[in-house]
C-alpha positions as CSV (number, residue, x, y, z in Angstrom):
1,X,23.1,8.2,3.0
2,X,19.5,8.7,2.9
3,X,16.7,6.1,4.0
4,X,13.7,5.4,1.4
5,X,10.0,4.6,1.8
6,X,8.2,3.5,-1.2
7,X,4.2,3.0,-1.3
8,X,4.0,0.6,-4.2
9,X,0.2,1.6,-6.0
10,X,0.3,4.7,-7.3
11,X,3.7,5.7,-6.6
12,X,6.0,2.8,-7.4
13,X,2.9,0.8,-9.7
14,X,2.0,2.7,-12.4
15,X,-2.1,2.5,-13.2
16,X,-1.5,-0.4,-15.5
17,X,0.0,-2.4,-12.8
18,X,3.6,-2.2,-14.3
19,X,6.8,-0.3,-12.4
20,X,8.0,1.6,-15.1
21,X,11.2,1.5,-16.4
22,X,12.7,4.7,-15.3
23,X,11.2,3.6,-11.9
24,X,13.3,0.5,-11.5
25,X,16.8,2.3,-12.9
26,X,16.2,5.1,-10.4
27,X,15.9,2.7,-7.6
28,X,19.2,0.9,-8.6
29,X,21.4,4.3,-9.2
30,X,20.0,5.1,-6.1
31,X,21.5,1.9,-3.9
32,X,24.6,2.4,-6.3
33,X,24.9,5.7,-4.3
34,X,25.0,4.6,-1.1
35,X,20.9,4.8,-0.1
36,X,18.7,2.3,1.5
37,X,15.5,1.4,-0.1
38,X,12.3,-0.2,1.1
39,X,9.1,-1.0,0.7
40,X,6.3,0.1,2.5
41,X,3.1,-0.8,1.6
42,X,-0.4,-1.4,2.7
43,X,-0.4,-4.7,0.4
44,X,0.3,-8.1,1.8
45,X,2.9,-10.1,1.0
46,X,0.7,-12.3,-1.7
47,X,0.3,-9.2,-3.4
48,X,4.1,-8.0,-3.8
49,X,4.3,-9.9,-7.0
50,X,8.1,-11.6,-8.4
51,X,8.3,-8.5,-10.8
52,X,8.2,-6.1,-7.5
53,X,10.6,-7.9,-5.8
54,X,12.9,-8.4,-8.5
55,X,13.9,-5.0,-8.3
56,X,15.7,-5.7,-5.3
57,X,15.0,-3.8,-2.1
58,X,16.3,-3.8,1.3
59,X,13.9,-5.0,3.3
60,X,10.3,-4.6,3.5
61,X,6.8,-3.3,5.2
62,X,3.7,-5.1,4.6
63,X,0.2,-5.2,5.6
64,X,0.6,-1.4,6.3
65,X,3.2,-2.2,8.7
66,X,2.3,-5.3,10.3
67,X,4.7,-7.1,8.8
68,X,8.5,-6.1,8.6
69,X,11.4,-8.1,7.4
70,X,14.9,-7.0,6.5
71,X,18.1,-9.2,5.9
72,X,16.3,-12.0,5.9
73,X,15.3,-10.9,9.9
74,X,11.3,-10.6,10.4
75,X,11.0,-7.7,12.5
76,X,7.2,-7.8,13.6
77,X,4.5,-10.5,12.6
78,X,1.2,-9.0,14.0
79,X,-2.3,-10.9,13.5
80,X,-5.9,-10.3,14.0
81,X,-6.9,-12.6,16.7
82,X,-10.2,-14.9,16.1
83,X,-12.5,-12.7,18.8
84,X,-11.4,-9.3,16.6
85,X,-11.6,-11.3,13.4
86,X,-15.4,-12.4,15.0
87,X,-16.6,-8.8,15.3
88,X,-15.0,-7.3,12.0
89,X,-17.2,-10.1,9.9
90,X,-20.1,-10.0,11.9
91,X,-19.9,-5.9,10.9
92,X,-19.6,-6.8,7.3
93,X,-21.9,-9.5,6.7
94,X,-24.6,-7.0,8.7
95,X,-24.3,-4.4,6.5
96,X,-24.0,-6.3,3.2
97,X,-20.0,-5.3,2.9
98,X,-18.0,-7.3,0.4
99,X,-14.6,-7.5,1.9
100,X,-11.2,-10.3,1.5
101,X,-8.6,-10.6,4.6
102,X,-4.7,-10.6,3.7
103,X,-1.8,-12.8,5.1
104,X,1.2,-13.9,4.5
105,X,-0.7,-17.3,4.0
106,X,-2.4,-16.0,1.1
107,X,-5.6,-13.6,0.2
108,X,-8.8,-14.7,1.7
109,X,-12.1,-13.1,0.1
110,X,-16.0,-13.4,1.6
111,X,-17.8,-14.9,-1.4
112,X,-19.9,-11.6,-1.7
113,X,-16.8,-10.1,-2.4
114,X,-16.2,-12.9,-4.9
115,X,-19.1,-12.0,-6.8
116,X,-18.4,-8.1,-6.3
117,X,-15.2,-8.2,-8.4
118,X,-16.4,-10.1,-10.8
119,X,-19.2,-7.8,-11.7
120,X,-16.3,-4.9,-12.2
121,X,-14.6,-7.4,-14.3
122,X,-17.3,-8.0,-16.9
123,X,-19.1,-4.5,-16.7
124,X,-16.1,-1.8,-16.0
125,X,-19.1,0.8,-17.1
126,X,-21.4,0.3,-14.9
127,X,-18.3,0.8,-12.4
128,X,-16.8,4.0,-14.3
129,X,-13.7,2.0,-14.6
130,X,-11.7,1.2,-17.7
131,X,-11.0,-1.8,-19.5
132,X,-7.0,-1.8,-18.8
133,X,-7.9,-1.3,-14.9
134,X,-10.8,-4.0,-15.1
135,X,-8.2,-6.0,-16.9
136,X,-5.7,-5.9,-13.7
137,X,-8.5,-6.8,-11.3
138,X,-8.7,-9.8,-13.3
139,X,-5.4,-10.3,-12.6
140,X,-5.6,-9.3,-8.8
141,X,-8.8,-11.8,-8.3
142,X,-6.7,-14.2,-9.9
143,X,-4.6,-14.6,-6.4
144,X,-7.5,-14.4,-4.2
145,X,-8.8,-17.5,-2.6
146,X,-12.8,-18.0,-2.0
147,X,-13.6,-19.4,1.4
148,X,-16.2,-20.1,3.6
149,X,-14.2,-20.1,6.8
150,X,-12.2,-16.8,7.0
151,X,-11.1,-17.9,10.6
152,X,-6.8,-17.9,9.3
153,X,-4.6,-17.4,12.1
154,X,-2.3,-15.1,10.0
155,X,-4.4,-12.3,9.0
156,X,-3.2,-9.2,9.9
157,X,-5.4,-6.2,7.5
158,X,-8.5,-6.5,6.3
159,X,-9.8,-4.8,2.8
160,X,-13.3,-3.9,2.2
161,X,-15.0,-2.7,-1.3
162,X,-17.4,0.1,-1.7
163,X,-21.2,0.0,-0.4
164,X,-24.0,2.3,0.8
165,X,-22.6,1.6,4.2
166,X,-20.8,4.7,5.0
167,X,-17.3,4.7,5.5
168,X,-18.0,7.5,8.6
169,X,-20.0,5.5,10.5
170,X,-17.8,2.2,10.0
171,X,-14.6,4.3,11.5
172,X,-16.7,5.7,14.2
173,X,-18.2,2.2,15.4
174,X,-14.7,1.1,15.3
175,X,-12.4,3.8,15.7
176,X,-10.9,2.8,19.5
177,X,-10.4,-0.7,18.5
178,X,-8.7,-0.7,14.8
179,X,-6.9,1.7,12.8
180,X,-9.0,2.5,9.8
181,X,-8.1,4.2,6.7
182,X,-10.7,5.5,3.1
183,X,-10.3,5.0,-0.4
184,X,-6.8,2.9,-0.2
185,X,-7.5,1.6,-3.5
186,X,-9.8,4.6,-5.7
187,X,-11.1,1.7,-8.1
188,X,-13.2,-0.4,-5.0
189,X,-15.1,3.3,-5.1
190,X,-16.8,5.1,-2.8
191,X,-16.8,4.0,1.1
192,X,-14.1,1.2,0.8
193,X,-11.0,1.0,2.6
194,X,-9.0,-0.9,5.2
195,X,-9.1,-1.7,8.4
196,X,-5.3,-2.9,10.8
197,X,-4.5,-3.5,14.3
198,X,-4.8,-1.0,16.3
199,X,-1.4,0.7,17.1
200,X,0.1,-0.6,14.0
201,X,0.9,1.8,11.0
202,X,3.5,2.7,8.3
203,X,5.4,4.8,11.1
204,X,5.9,1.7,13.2
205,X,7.2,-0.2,10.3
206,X,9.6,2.6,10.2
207,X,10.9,3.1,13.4
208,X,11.9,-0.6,13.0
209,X,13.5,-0.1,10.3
210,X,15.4,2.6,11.4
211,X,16.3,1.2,14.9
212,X,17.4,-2.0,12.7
213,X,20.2,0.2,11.0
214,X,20.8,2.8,13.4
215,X,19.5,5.1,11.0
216,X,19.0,9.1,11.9
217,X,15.4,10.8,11.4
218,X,17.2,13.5,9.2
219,X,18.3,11.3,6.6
220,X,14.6,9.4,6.1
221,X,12.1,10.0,3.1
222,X,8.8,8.8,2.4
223,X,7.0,9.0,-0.7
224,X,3.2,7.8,-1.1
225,X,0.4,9.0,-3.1
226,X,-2.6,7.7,-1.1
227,X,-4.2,9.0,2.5
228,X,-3.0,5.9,4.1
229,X,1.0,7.3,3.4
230,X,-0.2,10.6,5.7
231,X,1.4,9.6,8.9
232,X,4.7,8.4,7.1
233,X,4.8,11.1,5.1
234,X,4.7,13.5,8.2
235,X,6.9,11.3,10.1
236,X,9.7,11.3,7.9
237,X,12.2,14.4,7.4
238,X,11.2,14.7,4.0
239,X,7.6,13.9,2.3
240,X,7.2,13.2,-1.3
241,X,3.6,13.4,-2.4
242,X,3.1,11.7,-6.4
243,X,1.5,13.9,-9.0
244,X,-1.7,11.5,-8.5
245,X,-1.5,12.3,-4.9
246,X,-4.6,13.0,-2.7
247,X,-4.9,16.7,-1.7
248,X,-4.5,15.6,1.8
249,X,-0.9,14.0,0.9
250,X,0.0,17.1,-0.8
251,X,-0.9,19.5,2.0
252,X,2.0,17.5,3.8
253,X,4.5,17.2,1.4
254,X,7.7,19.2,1.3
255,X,8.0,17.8,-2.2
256,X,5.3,17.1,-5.0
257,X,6.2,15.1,-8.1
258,X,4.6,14.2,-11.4
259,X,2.3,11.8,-11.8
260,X,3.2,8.0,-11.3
261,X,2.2,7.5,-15.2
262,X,4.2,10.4,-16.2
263,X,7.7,8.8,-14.8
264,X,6.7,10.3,-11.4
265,X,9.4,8.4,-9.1
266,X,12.0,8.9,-10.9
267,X,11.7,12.5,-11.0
268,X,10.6,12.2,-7.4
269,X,14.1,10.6,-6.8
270,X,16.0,13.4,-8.9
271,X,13.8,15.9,-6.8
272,X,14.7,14.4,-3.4
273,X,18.3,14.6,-4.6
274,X,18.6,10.6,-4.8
275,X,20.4,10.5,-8.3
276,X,22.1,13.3,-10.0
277,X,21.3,15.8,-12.5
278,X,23.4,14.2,-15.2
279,X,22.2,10.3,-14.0
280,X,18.4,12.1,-14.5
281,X,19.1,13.2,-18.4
282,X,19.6,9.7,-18.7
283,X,16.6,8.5,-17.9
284,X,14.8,11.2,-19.6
């Protein structure tokens, strides 16, 4: 039995914001077989939409491993607290960066950040985006909540849109303090990214996980496409790196599939020897 660690955009989300369908009836053959599935994903709860979980997983890890249930057990529930939460905004409103904090609670955006998306949302050219990806931001801002006071007791990751602020000097101001990762989400451009609690990461969601069912570090996979998968990708026994990977993923990666729009997982899954060659032409 092996143990599975999905990053959901890019490698289980397709660009259009939909799993597709091969996706999903890998995933299922897959538990039909015997193997353990999960989540783990830089996204808050708030963000792992009905249509996610309606897959059916066995457990998950949120807010880039901050937050870990399983079994209906929460395994970790880490927060910012207010005096971190004080210095991260004060950053941000100094250098004019358009950010929104995740919870479980809900999504919390600055108002400049409020304004930010929707500029993307009416002029996707002036942003090199495209309409079907403007089109999903309008459908991410859609869960967000505007507020003045960002002071929520439940925050546990911060997300930050691009700026001229560069992302280099951000990490270095706050590198002993936070874990801090670039370009999470491509479309927020150039010097955005995300910023956890320090000691906290994908791996730690993990080794939870794996304590939780006894697992052994053989039998574990990871399969990502962005740089914030690095460490679970190098963690786990085997690495699967999407086709839309970053070069940095794929430099770790044992395996490298398609691309996510090009029914990537699934042949990820047939590649990792998940489902079988004859369960594959049936998808195909």
């Amino acid at each position: 039995m092996k143990t599975v660690f999905l990053d959901i955009d890019g490698t289980l989300v397709a660009d259009k914001g939909i799993v597709p369908e091969s996706a999903i009836q890998a995933i299922k053959i897959a538990q039909k077989n015997g193997h353990k599935i999960f989540l783990c994903t830089g996204r808050a709860m708030p963000e792992i939409y009905p249509f996610i979980l309606d897959i059916g997983f066995d457990g998950i890890i949120a807010c880039g491993g901050n937050y870990v249930i399983t079994e209906g057990q929460t395994l970790l529930d880490r927060a910012f607290s207010r005096e971190d939460l004080e210095e991260l905004y004060d950053y941000f409103h100094k250098h004019d960066i358009d950010f929104y904090a995740e919870a479980n609670s809900g999504l919390y955006m600055s108002r400049g950040c409020d304004r930010h998306l929707q500029r993307m949302i009416d002029e996707p050219e002036a942003f090199g985006i495209s309409e079907h990806v403007s089109e999903s931001l309008a459908h991410f801002k859609g869960h967000l909540i505007a507020k003045d006071d960002l002071f929520i007791s439940d925050i546990n990751k911060i997300s930050f849109l691009g700026s001229d602020h560069p992302f280099e000097e951000l990490a270095k101001h706050f590198e002993d303090k936070f874990e801090l990762f670039d370009l999470v989400v491509p479309v927020f451009g150039k010097n955005s990214g995300e910023i956890s609690i320090k000691g906290t990461d994908k791996v730690k969601g993990i080794q939870l996980i794996m304590d939780y069912y006894d697992c052994d570090h053989e039998h574990t996979i990871a399969m990502g496409d962005g740089n914030n998968d690095l460490s679970m990708l190098k963690y786990c026994e085997v690495g699967v790196a999407m086709g839309n990977a970053t070069i940095q993923l794929k430099e770790v990666a044992q395996i490298v599939s398609d691309h996510v729009n090009e029914d990537g997982l699934a042949k990820a899954f047939k590649l990792a020897g998940l489902i079988e060659e004859d369960t594959w032409n049936t998808l195909n």
